[in-house]
C-alpha positions as CSV (number, residue, x, y, z in Angstrom):
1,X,13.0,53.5,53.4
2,X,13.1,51.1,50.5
3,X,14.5,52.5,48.0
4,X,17.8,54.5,48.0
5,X,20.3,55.5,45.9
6,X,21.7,55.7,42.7
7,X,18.8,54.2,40.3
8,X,20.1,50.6,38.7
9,X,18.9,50.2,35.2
10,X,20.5,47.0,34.7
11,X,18.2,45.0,37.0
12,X,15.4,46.9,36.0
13,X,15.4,46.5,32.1
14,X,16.0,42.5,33.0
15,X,12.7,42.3,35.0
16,X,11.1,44.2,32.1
17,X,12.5,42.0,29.7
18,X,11.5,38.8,31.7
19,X,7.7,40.1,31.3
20,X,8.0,42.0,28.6
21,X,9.0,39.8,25.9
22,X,7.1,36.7,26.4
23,X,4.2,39.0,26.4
24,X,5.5,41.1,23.3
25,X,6.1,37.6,21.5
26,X,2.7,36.0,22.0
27,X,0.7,39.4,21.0
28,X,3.6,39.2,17.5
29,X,2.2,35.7,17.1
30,X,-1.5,36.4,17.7
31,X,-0.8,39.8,14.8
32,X,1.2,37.5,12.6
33,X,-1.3,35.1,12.4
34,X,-3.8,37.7,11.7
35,X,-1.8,39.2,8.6
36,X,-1.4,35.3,7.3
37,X,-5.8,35.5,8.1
38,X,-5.7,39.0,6.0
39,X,-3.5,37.5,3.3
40,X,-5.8,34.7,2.9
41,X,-8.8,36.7,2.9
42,X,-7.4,38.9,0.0
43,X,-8.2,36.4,-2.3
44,X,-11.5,36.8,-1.6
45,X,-12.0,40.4,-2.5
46,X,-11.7,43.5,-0.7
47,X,-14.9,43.9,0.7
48,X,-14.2,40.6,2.1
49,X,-11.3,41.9,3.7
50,X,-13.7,45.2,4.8
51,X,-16.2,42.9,6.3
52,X,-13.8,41.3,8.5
53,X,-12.0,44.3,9.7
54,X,-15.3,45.4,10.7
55,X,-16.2,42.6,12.9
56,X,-12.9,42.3,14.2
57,X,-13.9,46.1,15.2
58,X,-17.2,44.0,17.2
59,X,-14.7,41.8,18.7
60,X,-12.6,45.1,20.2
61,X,-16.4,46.1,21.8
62,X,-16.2,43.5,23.4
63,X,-13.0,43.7,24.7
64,X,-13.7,47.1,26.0
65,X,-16.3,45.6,28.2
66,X,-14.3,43.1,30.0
67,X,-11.1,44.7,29.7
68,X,-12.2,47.1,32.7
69,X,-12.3,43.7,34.5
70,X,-9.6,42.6,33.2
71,X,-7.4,46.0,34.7
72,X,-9.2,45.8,37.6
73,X,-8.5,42.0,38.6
74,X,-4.6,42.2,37.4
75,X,-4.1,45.2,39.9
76,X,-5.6,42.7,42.9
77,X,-3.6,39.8,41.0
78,X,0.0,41.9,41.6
79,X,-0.4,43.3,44.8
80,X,-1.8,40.4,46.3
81,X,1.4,38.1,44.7
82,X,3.3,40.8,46.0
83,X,1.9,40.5,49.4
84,X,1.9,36.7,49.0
85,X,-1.7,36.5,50.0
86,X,-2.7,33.5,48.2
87,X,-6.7,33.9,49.8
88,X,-6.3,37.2,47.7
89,X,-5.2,36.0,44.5
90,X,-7.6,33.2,44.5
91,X,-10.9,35.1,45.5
92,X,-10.1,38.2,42.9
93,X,-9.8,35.4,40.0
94,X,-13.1,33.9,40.8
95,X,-14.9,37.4,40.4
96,X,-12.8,38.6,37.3
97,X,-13.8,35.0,35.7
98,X,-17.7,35.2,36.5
99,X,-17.8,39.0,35.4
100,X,-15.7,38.6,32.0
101,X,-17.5,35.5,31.1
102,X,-20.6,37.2,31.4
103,X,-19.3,39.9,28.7
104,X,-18.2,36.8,26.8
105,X,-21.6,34.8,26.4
106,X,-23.7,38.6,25.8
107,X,-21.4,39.1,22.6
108,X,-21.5,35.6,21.2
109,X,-25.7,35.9,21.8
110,X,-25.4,39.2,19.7
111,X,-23.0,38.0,16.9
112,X,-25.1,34.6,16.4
113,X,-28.6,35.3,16.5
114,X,-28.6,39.5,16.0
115,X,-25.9,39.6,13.0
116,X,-27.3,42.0,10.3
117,X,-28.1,44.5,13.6
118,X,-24.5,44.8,14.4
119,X,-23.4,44.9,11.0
120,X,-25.9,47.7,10.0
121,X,-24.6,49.3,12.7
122,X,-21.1,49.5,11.3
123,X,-21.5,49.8,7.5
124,X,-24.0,51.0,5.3
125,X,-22.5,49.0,2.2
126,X,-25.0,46.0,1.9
127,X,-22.6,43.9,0.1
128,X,-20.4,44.1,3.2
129,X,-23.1,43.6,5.3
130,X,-24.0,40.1,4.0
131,X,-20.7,39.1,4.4
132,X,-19.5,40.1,7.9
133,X,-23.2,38.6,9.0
134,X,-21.9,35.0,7.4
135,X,-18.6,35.6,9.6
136,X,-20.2,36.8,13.1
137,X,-22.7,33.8,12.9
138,X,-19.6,31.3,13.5
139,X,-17.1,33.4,14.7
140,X,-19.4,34.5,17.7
141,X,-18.8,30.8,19.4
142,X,-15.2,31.7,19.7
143,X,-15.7,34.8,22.0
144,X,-16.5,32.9,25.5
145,X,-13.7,30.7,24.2
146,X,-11.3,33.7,24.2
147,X,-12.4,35.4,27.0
148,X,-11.9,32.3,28.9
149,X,-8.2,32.0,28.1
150,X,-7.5,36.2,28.6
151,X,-9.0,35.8,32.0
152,X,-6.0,32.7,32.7
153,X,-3.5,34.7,31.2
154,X,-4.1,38.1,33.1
155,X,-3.8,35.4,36.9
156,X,-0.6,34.1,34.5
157,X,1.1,37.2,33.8
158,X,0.4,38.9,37.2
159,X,1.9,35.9,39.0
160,X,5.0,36.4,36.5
161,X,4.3,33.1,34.8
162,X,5.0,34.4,31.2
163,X,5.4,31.8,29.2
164,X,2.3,29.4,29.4
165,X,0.0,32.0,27.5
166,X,2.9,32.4,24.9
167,X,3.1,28.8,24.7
168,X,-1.0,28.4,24.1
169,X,-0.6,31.7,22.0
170,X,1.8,29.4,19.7
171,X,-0.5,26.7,19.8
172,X,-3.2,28.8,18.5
173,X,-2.1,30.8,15.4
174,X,-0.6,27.7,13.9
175,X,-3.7,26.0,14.1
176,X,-5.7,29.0,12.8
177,X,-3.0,29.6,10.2
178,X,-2.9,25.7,9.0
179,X,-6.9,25.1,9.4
180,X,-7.4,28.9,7.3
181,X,-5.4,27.5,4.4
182,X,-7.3,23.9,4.7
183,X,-10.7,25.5,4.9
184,X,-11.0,28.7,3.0
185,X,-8.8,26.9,-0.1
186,X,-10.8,23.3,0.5
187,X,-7.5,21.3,1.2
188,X,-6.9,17.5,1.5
189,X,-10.3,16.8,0.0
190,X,-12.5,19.1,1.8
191,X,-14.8,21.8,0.3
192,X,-13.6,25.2,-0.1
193,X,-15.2,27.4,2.5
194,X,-14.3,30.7,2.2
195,X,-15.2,33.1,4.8
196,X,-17.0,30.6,7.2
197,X,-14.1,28.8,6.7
198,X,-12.0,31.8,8.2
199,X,-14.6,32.1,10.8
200,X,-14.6,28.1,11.5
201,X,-11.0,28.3,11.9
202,X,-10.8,31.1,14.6
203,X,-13.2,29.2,16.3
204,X,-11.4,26.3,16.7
205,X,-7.9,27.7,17.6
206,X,-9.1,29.9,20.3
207,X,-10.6,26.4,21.8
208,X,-6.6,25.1,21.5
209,X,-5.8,28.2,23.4
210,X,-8.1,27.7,26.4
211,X,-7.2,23.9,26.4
212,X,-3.4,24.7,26.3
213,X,-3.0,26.9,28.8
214,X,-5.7,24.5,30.6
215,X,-2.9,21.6,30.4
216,X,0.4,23.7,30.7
217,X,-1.6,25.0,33.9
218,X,-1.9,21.6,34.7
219,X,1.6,20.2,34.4
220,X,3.3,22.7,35.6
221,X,1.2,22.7,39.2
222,X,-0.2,26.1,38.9
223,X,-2.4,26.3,41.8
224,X,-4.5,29.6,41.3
225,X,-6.7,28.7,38.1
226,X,-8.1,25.0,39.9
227,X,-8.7,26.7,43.3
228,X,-12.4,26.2,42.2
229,X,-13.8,26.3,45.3
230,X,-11.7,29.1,47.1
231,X,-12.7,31.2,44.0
232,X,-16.0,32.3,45.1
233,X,-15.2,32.6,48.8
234,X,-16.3,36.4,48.3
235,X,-17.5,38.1,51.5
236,X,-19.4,41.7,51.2
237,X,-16.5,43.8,52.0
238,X,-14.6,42.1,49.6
239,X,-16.8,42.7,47.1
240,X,-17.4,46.4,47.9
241,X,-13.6,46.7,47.6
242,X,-13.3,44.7,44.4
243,X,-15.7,46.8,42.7
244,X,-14.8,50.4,43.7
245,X,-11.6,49.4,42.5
246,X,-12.6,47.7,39.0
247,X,-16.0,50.4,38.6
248,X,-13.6,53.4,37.3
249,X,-11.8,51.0,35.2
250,X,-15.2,49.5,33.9
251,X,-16.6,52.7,33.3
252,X,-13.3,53.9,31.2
253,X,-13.4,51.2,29.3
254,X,-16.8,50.8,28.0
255,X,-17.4,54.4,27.4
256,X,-14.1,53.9,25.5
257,X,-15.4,51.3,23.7
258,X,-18.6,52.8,23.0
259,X,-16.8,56.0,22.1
260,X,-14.2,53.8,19.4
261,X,-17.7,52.4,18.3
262,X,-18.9,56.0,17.0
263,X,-15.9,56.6,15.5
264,X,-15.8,52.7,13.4
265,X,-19.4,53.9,12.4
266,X,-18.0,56.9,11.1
267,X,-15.4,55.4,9.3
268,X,-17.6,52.5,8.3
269,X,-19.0,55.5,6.0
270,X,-16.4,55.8,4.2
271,X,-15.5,54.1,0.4
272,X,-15.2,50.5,0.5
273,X,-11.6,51.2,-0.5
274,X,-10.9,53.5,2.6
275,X,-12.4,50.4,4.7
276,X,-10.1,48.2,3.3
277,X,-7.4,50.2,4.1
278,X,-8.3,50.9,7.8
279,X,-9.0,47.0,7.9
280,X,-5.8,45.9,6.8
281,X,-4.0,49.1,8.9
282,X,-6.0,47.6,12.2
283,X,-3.9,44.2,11.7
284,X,-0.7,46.5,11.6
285,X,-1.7,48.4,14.2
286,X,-1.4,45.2,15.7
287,X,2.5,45.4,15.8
288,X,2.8,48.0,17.6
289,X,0.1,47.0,20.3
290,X,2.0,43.8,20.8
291,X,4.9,45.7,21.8
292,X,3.2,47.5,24.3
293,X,1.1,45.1,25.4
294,X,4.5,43.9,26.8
295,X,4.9,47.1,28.9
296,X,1.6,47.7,29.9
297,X,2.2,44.1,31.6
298,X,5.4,45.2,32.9
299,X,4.5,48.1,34.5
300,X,1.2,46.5,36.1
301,X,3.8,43.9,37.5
302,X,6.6,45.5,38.5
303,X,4.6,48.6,39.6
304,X,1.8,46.6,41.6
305,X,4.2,43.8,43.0
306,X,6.2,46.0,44.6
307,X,3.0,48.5,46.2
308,X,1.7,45.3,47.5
309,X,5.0,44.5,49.1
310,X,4.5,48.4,50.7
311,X,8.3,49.1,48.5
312,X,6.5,52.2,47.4
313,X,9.7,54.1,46.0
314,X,10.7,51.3,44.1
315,X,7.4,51.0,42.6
316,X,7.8,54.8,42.0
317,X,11.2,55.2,40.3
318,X,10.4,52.0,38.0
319,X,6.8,53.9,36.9
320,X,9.0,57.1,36.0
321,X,11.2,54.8,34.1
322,X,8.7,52.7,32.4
323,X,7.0,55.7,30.3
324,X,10.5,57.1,28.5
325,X,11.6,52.8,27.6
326,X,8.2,51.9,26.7
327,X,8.1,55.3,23.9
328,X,11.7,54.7,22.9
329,X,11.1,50.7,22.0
330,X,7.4,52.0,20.3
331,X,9.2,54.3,18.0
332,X,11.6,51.8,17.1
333,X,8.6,49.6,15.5
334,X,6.8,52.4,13.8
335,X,9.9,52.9,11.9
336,X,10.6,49.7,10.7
337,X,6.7,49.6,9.9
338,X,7.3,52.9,7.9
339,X,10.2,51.4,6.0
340,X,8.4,48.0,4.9
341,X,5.0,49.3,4.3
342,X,4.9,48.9,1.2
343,X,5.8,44.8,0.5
344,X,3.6,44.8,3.5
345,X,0.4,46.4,2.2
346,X,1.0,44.5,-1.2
347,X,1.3,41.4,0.6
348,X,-2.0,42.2,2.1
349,X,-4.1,43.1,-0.8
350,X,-4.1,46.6,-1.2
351,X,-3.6,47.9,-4.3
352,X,-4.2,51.8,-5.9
353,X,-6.7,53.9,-3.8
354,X,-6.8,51.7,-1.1
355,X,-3.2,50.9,-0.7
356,X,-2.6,54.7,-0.8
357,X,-5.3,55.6,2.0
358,X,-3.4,52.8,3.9
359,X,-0.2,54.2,3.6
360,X,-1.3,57.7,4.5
361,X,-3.1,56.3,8.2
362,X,0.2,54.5,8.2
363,X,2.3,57.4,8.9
364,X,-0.6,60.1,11.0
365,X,-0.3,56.7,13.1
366,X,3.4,56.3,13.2
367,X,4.1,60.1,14.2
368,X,1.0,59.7,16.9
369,X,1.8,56.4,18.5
370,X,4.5,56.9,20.8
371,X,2.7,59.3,22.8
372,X,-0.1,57.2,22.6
373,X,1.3,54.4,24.3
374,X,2.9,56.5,26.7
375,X,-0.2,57.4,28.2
376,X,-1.6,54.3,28.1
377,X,1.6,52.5,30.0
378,X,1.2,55.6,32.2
379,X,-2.5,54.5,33.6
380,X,-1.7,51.1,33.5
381,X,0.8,51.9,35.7
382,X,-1.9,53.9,37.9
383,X,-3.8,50.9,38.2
384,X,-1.8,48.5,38.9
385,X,-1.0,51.0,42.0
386,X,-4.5,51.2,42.8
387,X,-4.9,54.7,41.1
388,X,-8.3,53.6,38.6
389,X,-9.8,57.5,38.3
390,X,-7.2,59.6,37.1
391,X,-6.6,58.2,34.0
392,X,-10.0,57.1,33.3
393,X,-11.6,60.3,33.9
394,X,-8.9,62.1,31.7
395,X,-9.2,59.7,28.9
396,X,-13.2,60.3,29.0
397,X,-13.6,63.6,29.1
398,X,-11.0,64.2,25.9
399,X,-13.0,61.8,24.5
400,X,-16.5,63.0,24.5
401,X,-15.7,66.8,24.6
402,X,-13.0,66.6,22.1
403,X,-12.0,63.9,20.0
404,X,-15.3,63.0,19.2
405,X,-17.2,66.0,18.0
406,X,-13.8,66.1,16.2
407,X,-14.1,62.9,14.9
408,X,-18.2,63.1,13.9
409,X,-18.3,67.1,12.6
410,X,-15.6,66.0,10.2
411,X,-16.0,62.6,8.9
412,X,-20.6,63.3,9.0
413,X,-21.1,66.8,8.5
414,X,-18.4,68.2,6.9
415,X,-17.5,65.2,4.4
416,X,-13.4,65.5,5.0
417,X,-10.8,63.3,3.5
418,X,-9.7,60.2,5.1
419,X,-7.1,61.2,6.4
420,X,-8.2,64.5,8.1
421,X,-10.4,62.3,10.1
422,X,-8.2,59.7,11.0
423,X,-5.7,62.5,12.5
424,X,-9.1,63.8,14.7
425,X,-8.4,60.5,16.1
426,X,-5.6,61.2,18.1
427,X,-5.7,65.0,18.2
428,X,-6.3,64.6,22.4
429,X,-2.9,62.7,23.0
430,X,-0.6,65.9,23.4
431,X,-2.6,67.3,25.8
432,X,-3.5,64.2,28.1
433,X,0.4,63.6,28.2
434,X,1.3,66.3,30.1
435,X,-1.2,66.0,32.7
436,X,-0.7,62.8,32.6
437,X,3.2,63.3,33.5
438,X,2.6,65.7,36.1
439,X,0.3,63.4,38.2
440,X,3.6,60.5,37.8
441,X,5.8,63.0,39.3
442,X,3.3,64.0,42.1
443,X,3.3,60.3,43.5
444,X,-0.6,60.3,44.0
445,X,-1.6,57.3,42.0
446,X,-0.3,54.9,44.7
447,X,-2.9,53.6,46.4
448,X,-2.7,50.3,48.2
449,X,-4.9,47.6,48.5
450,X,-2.6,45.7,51.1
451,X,-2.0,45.6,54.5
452,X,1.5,46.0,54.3
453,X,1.4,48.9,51.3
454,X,-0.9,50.8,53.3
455,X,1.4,51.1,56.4
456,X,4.2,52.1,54.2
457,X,2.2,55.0,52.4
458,X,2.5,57.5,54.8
459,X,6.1,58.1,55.4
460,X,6.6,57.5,51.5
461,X,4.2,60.5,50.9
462,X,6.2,62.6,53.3
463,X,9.1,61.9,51.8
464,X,8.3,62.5,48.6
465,X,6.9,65.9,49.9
466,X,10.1,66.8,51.0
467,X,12.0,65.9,47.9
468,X,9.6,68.2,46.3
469,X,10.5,71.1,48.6
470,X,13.5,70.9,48.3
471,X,13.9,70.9,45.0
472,X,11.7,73.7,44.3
473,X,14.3,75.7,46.4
């Protein structure tokens, strides 16, 4: 047994903290920098600021499509650390890497030489349009660039080396911040560029990233990343393994992704001023997903370390922990986000309608959050155990059978407010909590990929069995 016991929250918030933080902090930066971006932008008009928002909305596509990869490789990543199976660690990186990279290069083909087709797609205002096609045509050479550096800092963070992506993160946003107010103003003797000076500037600071993390890598004697050639030492059962595991996850994510896109279409109809408002509400959204990016890291860690490791009731009782912690420190931010929105939206341009739609998402998002990022720490937990269906086959169905005919019938057919279809948005969280909780408690979601959490996983699922008998007497 190894786990027994009294539960001891002491250790356990410090080993969130040790992850969590570093990881909180660098997704703070990378939203802080994009409000300085938004700020900037303002200048510029508020279509400008809708244009961006929208292709920032492009961007998320794309994270959808290698995110699966992303969940996929950082469950392999932890177990494997846990297991200390450095073969492991090495030959999952090399397949994440090739498969994100190809989702990389696909969306910087379609932002540089297809522009005006994704932005049709998103918007029917022509004036936005125009605009958002003069961003995506330089801002598309930053997306390989930025998957390159996620893929480094998903090995990082799995391998519970924090503080290299936060370092690069640093590196970053005060070169996009520094080279946004040199190029859109025209600083130091250079022309004023405006938006493909924002674009120009995003480029170049996600190239600092890579290179940072590249060099910290480097210094520090990281061995994972430069195992070049143990990367692609893939046999077919490897491979077979690899994507069973990552295919759920994949397909969760991209119909996710394609599923958000339908609903940013939808509210792409909307008045410029609405788009605005859900532009500048995206980068405060931003807040809160830095925050839980920082548990969603956490639990994939602490979770998946200790399956690999076959310490399955640890990795149990610090998954029921992880979901009440991670909503408590959530609704923490959405209040303080409640009680400064307003120097907040002024600071980012918004003014009458617009700062008034704003302010209304603000708090349908505030009241919806927390049990949104419940669920989502609750199947990154799943994951990281080697549970990729559950959660993804929830998430899709409420998606497609619910939320989106929700989503479509109001904001197409039936012309609704704003807000009414922003709160369609969220209307299947309640529901997918609850199931959510009760597979947690039933233990089921850990799944090993190890030798040595596979041997535990018997007498753990008897004992829990028992427990469960008991106290049902």
């Amino acid at each position: 047994m190894d786990y027994g016991g009294k539960f001891k929250w002491g250790p356990f918030l410090r080993r969130v903290a040790i992850i969590a933080i570093p990881v909180a902090l660098q997704n703070l930066l990378t939203t802080t920098g994009s409000m300085v971006d938004t700020m900037m932008i303002a200048s510029l008009g508020e279509n400008t600021v809708g244009a961006v928002g929208l292709c920032a909305q492009f961007s998320s596509l794309m994270f959808s499509g290698y995110w699966g990869f992303v969940g996929g490789g950082m469950l392999f990543f932890a177990q494997y650390w846990g297991a200390k199976d450095d073969d492991g660690i090495d030959r999952s990186y090399g397949i994440t890497l090739v498969a994100m990279m190809t989702v990389g290069l696909s969306f910087a083909c379609m932002a540089a030489f297809f522009p005006w087709t994704v932005m049709r797609l998103y918007t029917d205002k022509t004036a936005i349009q125009k605009i958002g096609v003069e961003y995506l045509r330089i801002v598309g050479f930053a997306y390989p660039l930025q998957v390159f550096s996620m893929a480094m800092s998903a090995l990082l963070r799995s391998t519970e080396k924090m503080r290299i992506p936060l370092y690069a993160a640093v590196a970053s946003v005060l070169t996009n911040i520094l080279l946004n107010w040199v190029l859109i103003y025209g600083r130091f003797g250079l022309p004023a560029l405006g938006i493909h000076g924002a674009a120009l500037a995003t480029v170049i600071a996600a190239g600092v990233n890579a290179l940072v993390v590249l060099l910290l890598a480097k210094a520090q004697k990281y061995p994972y990343i430069f195992h070049f050639r143990r990367h692609y030492r893939w046999t077919v059962g490897y491979l077979r393994e690899y994507l069973a595991k990552c295919f759920p996850i994949l397909c969760n994510e991209v119909l996710i992704g394609v599923g958000n896109m339908v609903i940013n279409v939808v509210l792409g109809r909307q008045s410029e001023q609405a788009i605005a408002a859900l532009a500048v509400f995206r980068t405060l959204e931003g807040l809160v997903i830095g925050f839980f990016a920082g548990f969603s890291n956490a639990a994939s860690v602490l979770v998946g370390k200790a399956v690999g490791a076959g310490r399955l009731e640890t990795a149990y009782e610090r998954a029921k922990r992880l979901v009440p912690l991670c909503g408590g420190c959530i609704l923490a931010v959405c209040l303080l986000i409640v009680a400064l929105h307003q120097p907040l939206l002024t600071a980012l341009g918004l003014s009458g309608a617009s700062f008034e739609i704003c302010s209304q998402i603000l708090m349908v998002y505030c009241a919806a959050a927390v049990i949104r990022m419940c669920n989502w720490v609750q199947n990154d937990t799943y994951r990281s155990a080697g549970d990729a269906v559950y959660g993804t086959v929830l998430e899709i169905v409420f998606m497609y059978l619910m939320l989106l005919p929700a989503v479509y019938l109001s904001g197409m057919r039936l012309g609704a407010p704003i807000l009414v279809v922003f709160i369609c948005c969220y209307c299947d969280e309640p529901i997918r909590f609850v199931l959510m909780q009760i597979h947690m408690y039933s233990g089921k979601w850990i799944k090993p990929v190890t030798n040595e959490g596979r041997a535990a996983l018997p007498a753990f699922l008897a004992r829990l069995k028992n427990k469960t008998q008991e106290a049902s007497q």
